[in-house]
C-alpha positions in Angstrom: 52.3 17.5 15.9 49.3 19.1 14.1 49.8 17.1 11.2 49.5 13.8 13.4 46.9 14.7 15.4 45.1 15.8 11.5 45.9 12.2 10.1 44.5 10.9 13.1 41.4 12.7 13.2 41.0 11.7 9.3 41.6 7.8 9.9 38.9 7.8 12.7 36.7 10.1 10.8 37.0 7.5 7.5 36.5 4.6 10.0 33.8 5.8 11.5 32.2 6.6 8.4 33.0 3.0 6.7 30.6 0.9 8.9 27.7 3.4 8.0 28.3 3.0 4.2 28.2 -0.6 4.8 24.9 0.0 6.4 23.3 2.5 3.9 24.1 -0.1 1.1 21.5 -2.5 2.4 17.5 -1.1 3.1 15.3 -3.2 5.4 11.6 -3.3 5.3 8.6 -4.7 6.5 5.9 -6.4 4.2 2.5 -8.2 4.8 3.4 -12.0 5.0 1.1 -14.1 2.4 -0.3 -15.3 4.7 -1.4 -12.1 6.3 -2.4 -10.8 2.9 -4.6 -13.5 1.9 -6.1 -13.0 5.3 -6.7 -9.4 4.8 -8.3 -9.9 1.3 -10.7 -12.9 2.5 -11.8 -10.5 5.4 -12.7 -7.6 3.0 -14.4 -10.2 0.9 -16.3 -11.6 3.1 -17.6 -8.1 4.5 -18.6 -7.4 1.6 -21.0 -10.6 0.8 -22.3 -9.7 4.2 -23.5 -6.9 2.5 -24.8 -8.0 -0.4 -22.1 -7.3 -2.9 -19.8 -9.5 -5.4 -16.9 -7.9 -5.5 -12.8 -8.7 -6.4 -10.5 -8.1 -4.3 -6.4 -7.1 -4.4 -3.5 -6.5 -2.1 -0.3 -5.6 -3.0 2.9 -5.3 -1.2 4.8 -2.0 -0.4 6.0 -1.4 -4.0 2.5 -2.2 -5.6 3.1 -5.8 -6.7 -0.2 -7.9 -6.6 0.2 -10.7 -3.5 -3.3 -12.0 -3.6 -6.5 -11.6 -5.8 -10.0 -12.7 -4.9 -13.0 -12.0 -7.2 -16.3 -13.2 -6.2 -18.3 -15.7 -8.6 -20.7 -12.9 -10.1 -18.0 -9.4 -9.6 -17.7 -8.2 -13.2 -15.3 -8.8 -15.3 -13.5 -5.4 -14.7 -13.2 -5.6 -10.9 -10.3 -7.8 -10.6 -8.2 -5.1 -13.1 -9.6 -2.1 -10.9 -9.1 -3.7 -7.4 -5.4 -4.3 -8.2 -5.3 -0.7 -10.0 -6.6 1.0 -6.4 -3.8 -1.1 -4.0 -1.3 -0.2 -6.5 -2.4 3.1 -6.8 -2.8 3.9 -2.7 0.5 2.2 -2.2 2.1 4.3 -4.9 0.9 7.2 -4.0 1.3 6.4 0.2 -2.8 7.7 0.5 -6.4 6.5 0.2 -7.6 6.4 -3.4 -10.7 8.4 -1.5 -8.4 10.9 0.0 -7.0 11.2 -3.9 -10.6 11.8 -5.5 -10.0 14.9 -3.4 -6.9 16.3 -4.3 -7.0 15.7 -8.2 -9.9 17.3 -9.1 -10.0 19.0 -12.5 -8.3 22.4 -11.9 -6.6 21.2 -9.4 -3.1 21.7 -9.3 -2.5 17.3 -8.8 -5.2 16.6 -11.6 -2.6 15.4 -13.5 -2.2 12.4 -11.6 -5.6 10.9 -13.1 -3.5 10.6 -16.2 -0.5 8.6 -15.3 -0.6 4.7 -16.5 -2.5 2.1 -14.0 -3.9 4.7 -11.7 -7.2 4.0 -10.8 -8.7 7.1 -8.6 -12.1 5.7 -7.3 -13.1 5.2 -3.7 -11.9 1.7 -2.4 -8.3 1.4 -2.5 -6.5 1.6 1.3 -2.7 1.6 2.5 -2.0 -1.0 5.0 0.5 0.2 7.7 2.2 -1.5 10.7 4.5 0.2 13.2 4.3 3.7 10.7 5.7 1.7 7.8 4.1 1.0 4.5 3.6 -2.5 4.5 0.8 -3.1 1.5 -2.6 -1.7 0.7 -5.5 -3.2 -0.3 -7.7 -2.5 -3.1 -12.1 -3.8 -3.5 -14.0 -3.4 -7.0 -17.3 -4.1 -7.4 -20.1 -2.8 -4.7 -22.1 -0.2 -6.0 -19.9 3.0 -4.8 -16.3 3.6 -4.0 -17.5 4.1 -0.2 -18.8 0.7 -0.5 -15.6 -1.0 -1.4 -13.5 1.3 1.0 -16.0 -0.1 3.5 -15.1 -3.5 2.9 -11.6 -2.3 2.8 -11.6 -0.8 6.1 -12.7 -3.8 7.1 -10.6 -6.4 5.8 -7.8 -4.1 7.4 -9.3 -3.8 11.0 -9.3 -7.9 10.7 -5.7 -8.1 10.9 -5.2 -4.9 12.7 -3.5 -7.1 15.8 -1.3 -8.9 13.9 0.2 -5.5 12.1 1.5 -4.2 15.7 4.7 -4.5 16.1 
């Protein structure tokens, strides 16, 4: 009797695990439509011309892959390189390049991360988040000052805040 009710107990414990494998093998996620991106960059791009300031402008998807780019007609040459180089490097790191600056000081126990390939650590770059997920970040190069660009930033993110909810 024991060793039926043990082979039972095992053949419901293996079919009850089965269907959760199955499920594990497959990840879901949520990421900014193009749509929505292209929306989110022409917001922070327009901010900042309202302030004065030719800029470039990136946003990249959850895993740091460049969706859309916008540079201004007179934003350096360098600003379309550093604006994708801040969205990749708050969606890498999950943060605010800002917040980063911070933490990564010299002596600091994450300097190191100022090191590492295609991060750019200068105010401006922002996640983008929906529902608690990482869904992008944006990134803005150009205005004079890291606030500057995070300002623009900020704002191209609040212009598509309602259509993040979820």
């Amino acid at each position: 009797m024991n060793v039926r009710c043990l082979s039972v107990a095992t053949a419901l414990l293996i079919a009850s695990v089965s269907p959760m494998r199955a499920e594990e093998a497959l990840v879901a996620y949520k990421s900014l439509s193009p749509e929505l991106a292209f929306d989110l960059a022409r917001a922070a791009l327009d901010n900042c011309r309202t302030r004065g300031y030719q800029v470039a402008v990136a946003v990249v998807d959850r895993f740091g892959v460049t969706q859309v780019m916008l540079r201004d007609r007179f934003a350096g040459p360098h600003t379309p390189s550093t604006a994708s180089g801040k969205a990749w490097t708050a969606a890498s790191f999950k943060t605010s390049t800002t917040e980063l600056i911070a933490i990564s000081q010299p002596g600091m126990m994450q300097a190191g991360i100022r090191h590492l390939p295609g991060t750019v650590i200068i105010g401006g770059g922002l996640i983008v988040e929906a529902g608690g997920s990482l869904v992008g970040a944006v990134g803005v190069s150009g205005a004079p000052g890291g606030d500057a660009d995070e300002a623009c930033a900020k704002a191209g993110v609040e212009a598509i805040r309602d259509k993040l909810e979820f």
